[in-house]
KEKE-3310 file (N, C-alpha, C; in steps of 0.2 Angstrom, whole numbers, plus 5000, padded with zeros to 4 digits):
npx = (5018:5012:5005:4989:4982:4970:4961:4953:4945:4942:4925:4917:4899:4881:4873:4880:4888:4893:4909:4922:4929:4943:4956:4973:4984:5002:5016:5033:5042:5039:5036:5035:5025:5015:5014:5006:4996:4989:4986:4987:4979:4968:4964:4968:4977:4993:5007:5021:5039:5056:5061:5068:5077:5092:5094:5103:5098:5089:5094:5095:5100:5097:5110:5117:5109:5112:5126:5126:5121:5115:5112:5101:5084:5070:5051:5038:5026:5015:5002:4986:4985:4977:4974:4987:4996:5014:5030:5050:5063:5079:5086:5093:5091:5078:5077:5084:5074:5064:5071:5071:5059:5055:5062:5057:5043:5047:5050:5038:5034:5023:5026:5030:5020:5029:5030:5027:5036:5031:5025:5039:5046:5060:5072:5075:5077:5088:5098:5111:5106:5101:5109:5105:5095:5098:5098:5085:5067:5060:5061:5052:5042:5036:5027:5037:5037:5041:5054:5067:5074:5068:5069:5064:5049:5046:5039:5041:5041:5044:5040:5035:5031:5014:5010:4997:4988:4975:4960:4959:4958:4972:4977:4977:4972:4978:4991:4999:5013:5020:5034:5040:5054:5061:5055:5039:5020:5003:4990:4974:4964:4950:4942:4941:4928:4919:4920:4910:4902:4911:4909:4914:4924:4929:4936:4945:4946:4940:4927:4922:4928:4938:4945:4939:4925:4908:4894:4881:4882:4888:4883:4881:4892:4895:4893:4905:4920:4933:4951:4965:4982:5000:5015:5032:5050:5059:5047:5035:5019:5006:4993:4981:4975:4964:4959:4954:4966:4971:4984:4995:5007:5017:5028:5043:5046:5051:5046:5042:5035:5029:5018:5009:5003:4997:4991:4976:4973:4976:4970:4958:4957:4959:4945:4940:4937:4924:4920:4921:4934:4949:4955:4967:4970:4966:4975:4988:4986:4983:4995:5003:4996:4995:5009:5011:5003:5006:5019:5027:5043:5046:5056:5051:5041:5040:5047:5034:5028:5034:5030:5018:5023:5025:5012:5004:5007)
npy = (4943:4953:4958:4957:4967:4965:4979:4984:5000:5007:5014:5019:5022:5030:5021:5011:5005:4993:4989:4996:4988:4986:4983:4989:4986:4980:4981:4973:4977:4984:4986:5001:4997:4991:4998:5010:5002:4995:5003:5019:5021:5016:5023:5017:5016:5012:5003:5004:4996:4992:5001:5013:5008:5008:5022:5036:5045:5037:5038:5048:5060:5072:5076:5077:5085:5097:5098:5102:5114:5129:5143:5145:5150:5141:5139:5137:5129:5136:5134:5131:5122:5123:5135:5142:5148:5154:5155:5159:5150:5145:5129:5120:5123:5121:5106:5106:5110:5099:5089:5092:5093:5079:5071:5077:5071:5056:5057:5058:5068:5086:5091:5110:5112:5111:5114:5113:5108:5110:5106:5109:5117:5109:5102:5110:5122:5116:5110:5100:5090:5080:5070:5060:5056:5047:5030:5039:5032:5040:5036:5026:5029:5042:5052:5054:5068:5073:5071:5077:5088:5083:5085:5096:5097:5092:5091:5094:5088:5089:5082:5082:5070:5065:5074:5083:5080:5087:5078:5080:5083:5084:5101:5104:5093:5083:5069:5058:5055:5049:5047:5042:5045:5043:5038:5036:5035:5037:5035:5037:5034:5040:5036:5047:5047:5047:5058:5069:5065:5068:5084:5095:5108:5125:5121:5112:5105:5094:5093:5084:5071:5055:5051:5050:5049:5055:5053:5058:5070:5072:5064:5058:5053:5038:5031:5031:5025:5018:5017:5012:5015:5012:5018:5016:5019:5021:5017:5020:5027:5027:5041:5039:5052:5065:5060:5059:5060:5059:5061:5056:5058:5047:5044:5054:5064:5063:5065:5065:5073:5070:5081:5076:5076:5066:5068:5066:5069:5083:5087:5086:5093:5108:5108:5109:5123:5126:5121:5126:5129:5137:5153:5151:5137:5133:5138:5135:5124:5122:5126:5113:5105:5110:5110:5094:5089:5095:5094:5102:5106:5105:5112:5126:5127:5126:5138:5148:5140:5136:5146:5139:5130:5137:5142:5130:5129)
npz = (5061:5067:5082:5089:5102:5113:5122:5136:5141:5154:5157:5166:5171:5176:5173:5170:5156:5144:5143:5131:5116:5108:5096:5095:5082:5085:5079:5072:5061:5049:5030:5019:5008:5016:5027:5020:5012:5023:5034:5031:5020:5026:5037:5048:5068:5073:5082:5077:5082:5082:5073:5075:5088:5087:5090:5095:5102:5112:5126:5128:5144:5156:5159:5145:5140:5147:5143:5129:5127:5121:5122:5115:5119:5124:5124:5136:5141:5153:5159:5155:5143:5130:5131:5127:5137:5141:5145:5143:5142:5146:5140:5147:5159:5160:5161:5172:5180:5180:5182:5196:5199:5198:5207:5219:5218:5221:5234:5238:5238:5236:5221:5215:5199:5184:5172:5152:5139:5124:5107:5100:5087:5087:5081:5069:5076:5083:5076:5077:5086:5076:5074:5081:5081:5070:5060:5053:5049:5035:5021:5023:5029:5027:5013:4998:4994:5007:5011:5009:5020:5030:5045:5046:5050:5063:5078:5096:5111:5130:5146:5161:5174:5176:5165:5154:5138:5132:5126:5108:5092:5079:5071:5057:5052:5047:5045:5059:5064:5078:5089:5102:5114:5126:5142:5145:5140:5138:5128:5123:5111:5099:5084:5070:5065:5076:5082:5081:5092:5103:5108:5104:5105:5101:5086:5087:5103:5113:5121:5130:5143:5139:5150:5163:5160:5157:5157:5160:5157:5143:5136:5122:5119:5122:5112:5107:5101:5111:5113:5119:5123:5129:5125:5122:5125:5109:5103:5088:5085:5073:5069:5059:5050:5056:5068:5087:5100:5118:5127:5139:5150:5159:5165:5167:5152:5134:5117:5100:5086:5069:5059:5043:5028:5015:4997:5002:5013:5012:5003:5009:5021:5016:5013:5026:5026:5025:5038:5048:5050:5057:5045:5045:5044:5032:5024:5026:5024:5009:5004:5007:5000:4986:4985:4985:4975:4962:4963:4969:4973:4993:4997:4991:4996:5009:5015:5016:5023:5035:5047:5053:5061:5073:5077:5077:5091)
capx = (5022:5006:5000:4985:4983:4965:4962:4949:4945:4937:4921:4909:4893:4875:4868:4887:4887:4898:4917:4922:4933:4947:4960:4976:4988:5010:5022:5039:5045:5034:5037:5033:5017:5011:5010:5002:4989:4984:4986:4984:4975:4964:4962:4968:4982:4998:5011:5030:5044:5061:5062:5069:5080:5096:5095:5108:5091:5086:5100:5095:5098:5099:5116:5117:5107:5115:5131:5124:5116:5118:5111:5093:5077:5065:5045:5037:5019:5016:4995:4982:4989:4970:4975:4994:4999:5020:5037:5054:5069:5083:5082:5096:5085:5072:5079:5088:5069:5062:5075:5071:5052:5055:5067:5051:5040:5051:5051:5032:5031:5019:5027:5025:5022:5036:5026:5026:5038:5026:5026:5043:5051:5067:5076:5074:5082:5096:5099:5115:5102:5095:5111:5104:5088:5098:5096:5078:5063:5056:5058:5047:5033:5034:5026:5042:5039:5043:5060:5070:5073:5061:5069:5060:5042:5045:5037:5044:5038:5046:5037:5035:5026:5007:5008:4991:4984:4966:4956:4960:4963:4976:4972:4977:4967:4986:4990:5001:5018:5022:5039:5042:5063:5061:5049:5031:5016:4997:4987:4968:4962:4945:4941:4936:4920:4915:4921:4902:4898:4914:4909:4921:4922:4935:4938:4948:4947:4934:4922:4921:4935:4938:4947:4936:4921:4904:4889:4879:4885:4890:4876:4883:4898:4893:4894:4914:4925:4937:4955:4969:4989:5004:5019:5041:5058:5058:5039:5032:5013:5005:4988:4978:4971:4957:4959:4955:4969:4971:4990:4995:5014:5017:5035:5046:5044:5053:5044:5041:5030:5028:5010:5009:4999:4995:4988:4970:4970:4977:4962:4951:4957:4956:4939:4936:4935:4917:4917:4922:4940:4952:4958:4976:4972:4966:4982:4994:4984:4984:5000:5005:4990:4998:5016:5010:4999:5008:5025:5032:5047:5047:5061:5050:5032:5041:5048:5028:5025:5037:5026:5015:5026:5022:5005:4999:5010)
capy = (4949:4958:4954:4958:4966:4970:4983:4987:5005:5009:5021:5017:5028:5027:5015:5004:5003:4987:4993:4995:4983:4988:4982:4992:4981:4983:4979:4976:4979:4985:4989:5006:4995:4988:5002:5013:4999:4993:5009:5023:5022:5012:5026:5013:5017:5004:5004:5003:4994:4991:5006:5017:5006:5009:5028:5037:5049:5033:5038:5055:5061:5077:5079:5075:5091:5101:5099:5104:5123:5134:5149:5149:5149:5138:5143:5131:5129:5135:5133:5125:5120:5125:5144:5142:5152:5152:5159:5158:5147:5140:5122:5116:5126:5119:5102:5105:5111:5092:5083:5093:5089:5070:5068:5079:5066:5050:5057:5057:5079:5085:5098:5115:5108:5117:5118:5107:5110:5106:5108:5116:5115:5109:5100:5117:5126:5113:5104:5099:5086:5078:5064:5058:5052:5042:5031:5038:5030:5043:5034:5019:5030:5049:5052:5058:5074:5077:5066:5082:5090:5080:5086:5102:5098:5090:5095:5091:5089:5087:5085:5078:5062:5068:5080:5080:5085:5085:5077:5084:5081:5087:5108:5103:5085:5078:5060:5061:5047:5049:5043:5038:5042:5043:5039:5032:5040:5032:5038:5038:5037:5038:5037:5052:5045:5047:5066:5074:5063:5072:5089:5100:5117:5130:5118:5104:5102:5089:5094:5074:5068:5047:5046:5048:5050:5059:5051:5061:5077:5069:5057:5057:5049:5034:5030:5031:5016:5022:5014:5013:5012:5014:5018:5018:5021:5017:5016:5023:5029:5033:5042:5043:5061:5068:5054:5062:5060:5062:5062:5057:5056:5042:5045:5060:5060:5066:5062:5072:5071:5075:5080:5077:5075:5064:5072:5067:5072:5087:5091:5085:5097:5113:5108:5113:5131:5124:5116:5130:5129:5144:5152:5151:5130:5133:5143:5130:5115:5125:5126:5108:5101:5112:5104:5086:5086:5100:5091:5107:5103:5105:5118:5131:5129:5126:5145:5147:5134:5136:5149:5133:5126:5142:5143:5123:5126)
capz = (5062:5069:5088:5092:5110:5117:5125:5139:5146:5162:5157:5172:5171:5179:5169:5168:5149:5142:5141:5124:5117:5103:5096:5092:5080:5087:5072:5074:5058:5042:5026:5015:5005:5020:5031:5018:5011:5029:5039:5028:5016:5031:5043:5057:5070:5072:5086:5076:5083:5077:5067:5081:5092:5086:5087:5101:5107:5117:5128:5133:5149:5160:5158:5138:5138:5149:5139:5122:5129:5113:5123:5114:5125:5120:5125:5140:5143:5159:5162:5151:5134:5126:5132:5125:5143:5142:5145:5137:5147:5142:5139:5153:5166:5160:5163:5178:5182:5178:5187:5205:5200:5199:5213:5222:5219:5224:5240:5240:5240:5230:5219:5210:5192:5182:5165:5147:5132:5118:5101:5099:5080:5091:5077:5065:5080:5086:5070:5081:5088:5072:5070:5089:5077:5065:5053:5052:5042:5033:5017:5026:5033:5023:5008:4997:4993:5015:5012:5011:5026:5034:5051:5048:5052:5068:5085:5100:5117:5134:5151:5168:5176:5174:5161:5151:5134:5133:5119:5103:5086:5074:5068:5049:5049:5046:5049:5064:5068:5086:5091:5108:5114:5134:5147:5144:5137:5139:5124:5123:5104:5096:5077:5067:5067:5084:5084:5084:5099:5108:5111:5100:5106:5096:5083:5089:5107:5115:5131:5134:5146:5140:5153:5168:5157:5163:5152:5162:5154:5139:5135:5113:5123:5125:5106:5103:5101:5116:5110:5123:5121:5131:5120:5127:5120:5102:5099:5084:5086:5070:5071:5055:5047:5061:5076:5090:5106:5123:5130:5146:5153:5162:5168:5163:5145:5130:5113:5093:5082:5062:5057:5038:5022:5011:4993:4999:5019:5012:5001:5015:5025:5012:5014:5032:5026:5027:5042:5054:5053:5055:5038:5043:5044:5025:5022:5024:5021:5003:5004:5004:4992:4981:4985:4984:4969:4956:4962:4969:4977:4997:4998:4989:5000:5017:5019:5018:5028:5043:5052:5055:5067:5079:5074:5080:5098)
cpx = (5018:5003:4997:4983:4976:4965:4955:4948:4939:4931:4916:4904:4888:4872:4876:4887:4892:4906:4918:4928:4935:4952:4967:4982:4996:5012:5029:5043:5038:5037:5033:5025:5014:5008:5003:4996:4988:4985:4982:4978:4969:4962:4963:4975:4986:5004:5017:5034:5048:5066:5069:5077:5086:5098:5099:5102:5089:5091:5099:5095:5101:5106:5121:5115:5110:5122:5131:5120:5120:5116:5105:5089:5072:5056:5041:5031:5017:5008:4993:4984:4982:4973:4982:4996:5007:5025:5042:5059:5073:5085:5086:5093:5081:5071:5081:5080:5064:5065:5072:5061:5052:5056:5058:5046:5041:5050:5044:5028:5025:5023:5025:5026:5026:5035:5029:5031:5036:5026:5032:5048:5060:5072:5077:5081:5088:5098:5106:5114:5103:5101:5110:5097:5088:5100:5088:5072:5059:5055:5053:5042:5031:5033:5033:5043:5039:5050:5065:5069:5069:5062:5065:5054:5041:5043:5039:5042:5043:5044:5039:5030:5019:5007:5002:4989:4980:4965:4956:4961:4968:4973:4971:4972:4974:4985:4997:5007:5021:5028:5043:5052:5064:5055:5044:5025:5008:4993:4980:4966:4953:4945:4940:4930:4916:4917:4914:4899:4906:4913:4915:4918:4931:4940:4941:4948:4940:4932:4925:4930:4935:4943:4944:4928:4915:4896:4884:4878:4885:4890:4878:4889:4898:4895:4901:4915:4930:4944:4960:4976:4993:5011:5027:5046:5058:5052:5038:5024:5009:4997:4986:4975:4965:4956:4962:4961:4970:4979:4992:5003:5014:5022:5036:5048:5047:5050:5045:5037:5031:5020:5012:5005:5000:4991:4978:4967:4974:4972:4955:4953:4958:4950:4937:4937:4926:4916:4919:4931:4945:4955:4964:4976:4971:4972:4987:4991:4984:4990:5004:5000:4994:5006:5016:5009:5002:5019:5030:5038:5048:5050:5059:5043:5035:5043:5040:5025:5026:5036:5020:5018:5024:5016:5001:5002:5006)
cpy = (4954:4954:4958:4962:4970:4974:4987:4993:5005:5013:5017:5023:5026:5022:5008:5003:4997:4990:4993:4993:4985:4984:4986:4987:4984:4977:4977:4977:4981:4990:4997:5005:4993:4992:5009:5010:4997:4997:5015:5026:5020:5016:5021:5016:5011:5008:4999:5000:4994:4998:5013:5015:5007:5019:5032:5041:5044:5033:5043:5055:5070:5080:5081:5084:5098:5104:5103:5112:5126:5141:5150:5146:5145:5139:5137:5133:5130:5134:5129:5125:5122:5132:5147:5150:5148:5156:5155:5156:5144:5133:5117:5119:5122:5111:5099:5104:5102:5088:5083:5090:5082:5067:5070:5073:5058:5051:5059:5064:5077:5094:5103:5111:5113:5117:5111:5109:5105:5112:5113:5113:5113:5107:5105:5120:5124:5110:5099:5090:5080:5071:5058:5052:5048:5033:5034:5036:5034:5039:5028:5022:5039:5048:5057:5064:5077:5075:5071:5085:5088:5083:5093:5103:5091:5092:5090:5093:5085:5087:5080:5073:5068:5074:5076:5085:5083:5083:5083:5081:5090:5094:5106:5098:5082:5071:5063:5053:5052:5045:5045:5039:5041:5043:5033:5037:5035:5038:5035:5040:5036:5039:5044:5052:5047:5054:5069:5072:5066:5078:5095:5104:5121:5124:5111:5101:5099:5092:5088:5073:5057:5045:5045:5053:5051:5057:5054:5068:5075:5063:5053:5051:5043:5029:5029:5026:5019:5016:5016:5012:5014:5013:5019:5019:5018:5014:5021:5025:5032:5032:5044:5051:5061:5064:5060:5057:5063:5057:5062:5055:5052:5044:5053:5057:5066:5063:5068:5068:5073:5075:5080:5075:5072:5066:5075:5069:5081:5093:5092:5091:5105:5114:5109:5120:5130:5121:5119:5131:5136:5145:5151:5143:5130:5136:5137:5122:5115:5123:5118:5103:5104:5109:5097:5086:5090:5098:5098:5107:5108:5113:5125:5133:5129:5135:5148:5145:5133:5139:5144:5130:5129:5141:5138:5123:5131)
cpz = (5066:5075:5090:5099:5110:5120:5128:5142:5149:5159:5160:5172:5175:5177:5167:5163:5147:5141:5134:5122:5110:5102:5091:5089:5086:5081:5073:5070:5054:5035:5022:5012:5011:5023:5028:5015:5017:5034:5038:5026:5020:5035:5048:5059:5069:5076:5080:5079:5081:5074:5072:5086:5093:5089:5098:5105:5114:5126:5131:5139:5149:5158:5151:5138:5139:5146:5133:5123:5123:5117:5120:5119:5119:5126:5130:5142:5150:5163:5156:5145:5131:5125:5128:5132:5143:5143:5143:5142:5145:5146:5144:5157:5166:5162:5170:5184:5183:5183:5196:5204:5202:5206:5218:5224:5220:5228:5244:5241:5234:5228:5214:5204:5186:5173:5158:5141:5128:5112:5098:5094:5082:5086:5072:5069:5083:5082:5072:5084:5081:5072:5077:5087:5072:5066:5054:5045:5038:5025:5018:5026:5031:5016:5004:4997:5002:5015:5015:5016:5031:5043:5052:5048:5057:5073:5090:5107:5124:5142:5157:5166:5178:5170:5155:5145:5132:5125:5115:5095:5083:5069:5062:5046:5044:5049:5053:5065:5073:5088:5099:5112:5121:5139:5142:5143:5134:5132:5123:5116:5103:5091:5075:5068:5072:5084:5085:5088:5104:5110:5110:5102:5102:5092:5083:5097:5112:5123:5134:5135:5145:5147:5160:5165:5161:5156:5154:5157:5146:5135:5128:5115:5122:5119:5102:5104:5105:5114:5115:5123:5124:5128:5125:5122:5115:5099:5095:5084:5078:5070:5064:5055:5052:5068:5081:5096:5113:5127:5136:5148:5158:5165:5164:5157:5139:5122:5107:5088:5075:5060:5048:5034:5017:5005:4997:5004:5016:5010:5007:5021:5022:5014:5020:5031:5027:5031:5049:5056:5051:5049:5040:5042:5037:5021:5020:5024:5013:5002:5002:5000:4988:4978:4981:4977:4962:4956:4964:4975:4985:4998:4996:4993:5008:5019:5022:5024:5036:5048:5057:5060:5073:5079:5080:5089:5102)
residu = (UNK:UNK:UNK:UNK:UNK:UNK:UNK:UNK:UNK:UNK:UNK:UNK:UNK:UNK:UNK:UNK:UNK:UNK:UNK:UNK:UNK:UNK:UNK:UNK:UNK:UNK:UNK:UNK:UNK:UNK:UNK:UNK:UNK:UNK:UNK:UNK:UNK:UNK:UNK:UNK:UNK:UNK:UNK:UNK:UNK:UNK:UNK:UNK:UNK:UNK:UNK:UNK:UNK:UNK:UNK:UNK:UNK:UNK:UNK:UNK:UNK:UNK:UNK:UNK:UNK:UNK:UNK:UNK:UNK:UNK:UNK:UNK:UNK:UNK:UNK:UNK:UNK:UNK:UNK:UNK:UNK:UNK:UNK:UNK:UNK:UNK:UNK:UNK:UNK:UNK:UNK:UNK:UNK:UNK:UNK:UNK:UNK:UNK:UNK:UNK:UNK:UNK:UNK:UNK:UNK:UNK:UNK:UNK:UNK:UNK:UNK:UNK:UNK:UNK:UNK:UNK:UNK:UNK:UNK:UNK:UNK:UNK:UNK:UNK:UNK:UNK:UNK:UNK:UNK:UNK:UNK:UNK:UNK:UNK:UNK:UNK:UNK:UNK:UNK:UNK:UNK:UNK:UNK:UNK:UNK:UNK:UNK:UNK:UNK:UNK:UNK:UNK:UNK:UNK:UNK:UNK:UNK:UNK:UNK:UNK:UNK:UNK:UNK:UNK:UNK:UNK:UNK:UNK:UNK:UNK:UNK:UNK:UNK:UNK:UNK:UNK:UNK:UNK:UNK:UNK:UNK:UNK:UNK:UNK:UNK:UNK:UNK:UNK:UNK:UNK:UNK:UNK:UNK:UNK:UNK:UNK:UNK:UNK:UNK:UNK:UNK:UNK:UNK:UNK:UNK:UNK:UNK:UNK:UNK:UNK:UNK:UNK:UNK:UNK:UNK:UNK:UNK:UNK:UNK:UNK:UNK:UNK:UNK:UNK:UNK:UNK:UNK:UNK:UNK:UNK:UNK:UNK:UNK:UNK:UNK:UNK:UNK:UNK:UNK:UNK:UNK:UNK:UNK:UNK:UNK:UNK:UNK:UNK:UNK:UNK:UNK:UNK:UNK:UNK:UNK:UNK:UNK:UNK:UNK:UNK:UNK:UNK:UNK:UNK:UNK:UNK:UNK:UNK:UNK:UNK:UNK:UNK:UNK:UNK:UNK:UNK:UNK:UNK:UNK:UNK:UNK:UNK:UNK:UNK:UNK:UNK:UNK:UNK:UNK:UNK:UNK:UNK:UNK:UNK:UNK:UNK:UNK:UNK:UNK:UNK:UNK:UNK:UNK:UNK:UNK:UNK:UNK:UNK:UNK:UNK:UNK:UNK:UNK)
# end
């Protein structure tokens, strides 16, 4: 059920160090025991197949979107995703805006880059959307207590061919399923483990670039397990609690994420009130430890909760 696939990246330094050799499993089916005894509970990643395929998202286009304009604005990243620099457009502009890029680049221009729709609680605000995602597996790969409304702690991202987001891990120290509905998307992982040789600055995002790595600068560097994965239409991504990432749009790319918790990445993550993390991450990582472990049903921690959605964008 489970192939294997190597994976070599490029880090050439002064001294040429041995490439580092990983391997990330692809599944094409899995069940609920499987994924949480050999994934979860494991801290390893695992590329999904199957689960997805079916689903009408896979279909989106340009024109699909343009039809469906409700008249809200949604918030588009227009400089470094670190600084959150944005303005507010409505989402067939915003599209129309993607398409003249593309064509742009076909034709060998090189054009202005017309910014990133990331992290935007899109299915909250379009729920209009949400039967484009069906059947979805939440009961396969969500811990129950997110079953309900599971559409409501989705992020949603939309961008062009070279859109990038720098080495980082997850604010909460959530585990993270990554699903794949248009385009292509090259992801760069490292372990937890290897985090204090990346060069954290403001909590979660990494100095060190893996993907054109600087050993020189960056000397602790040298010591990560560098993991490499190019994911498409109806891939599932899922990235255990604290794995750092780095983000790369391959083509124009539409994809959404759930960040969420299991009882004990939730405690784990409480616990960076000691480790430098801002209190609003102890706020709502409260928030659902509390959910999980005292069985407080969803619908009464989420009004809480759903300022979190603005908060990580």
């Amino acid at each position: 059920m489970m192939n294997q696939v190597d994976l070599v990246t490029d880090v050439p330094s002064q001294k040429t160090p041995k490439p580092v050799k990983s391997s990330v499993p692809f599944v094409d089916r899995i069940t609920r025991k499987e994924f949480y005894e050999e994934f979860v509970n494991k801290g390893k990643p695992v590329v999904i197949r199957g689960m997805a395929k079916n689903w009408k998202a896979l279909e989106w286009d340009s024109e699909y979107f343009k039809s469906m304009e409700t008249g809200k604005k949604v918030s588009i990243k227009t400089g470094n995703i670190e600084k959150g620099e944005k303005r507010n457009i409505f989402l067939s502009n915003f599209v129309e805006l993607l398409e003249a890029y593309e064509e742009d680049l076909k034709k060998g221009l090189n054009p202005k880059k017309v910014g990133y729709l990331h992290d935007l609680p899109f299915f909250y605000m379009f729920p209009e959307y949400v039967k484009d995602i069906s059947p979805f597996p939440y009961e396969h790969l969500l811990p129950e207590w997110y079953w309900s409304k599971w559409q409501n702690y989705i992020q949603f991202f939309m961008g062009t061919t070279g859109s990038l987001t720098p080495l980082h891990f997850d604010t909460l120290l959530t585990n993270n399923l990554f699903f794949q509905v248009v385009g292509k998307k090259k992801f760069i992982l490292i372990d937890v483990k290897g985090k204090d040789n990346c060069y954290i600055e403001g909590w979660r995002w990494a100095k060190f670039n893996p993907d054109k790595p600087d050993y020189e600068k960056f000397p602790n560097a040298k010591n990560v397990n560098i993991m490499e994965v190019v994911i498409g239409p109806g891939d599932i991504l899922y990235m255990p609690s604290g794995m750092l990432h780095q983000v790369h749009g391959l083509s124009r790319s539409i994809s959404f994420n759930i960040d969420w918790h299991t009882k004990e990445s939730a405690k784990r993550g409480v616990r960076t009130l000691w480790q430098g993390a801002p209190m609003k991450n102890v706020y709502y990582n409260s928030l659902i430890y509390l959910g999980l472990s005292l069985k407080i049903p969803s619908k009464y921690i989420f009004p809480f909760y759903k300022s979190y959605l603005n908060y990580v964008s």
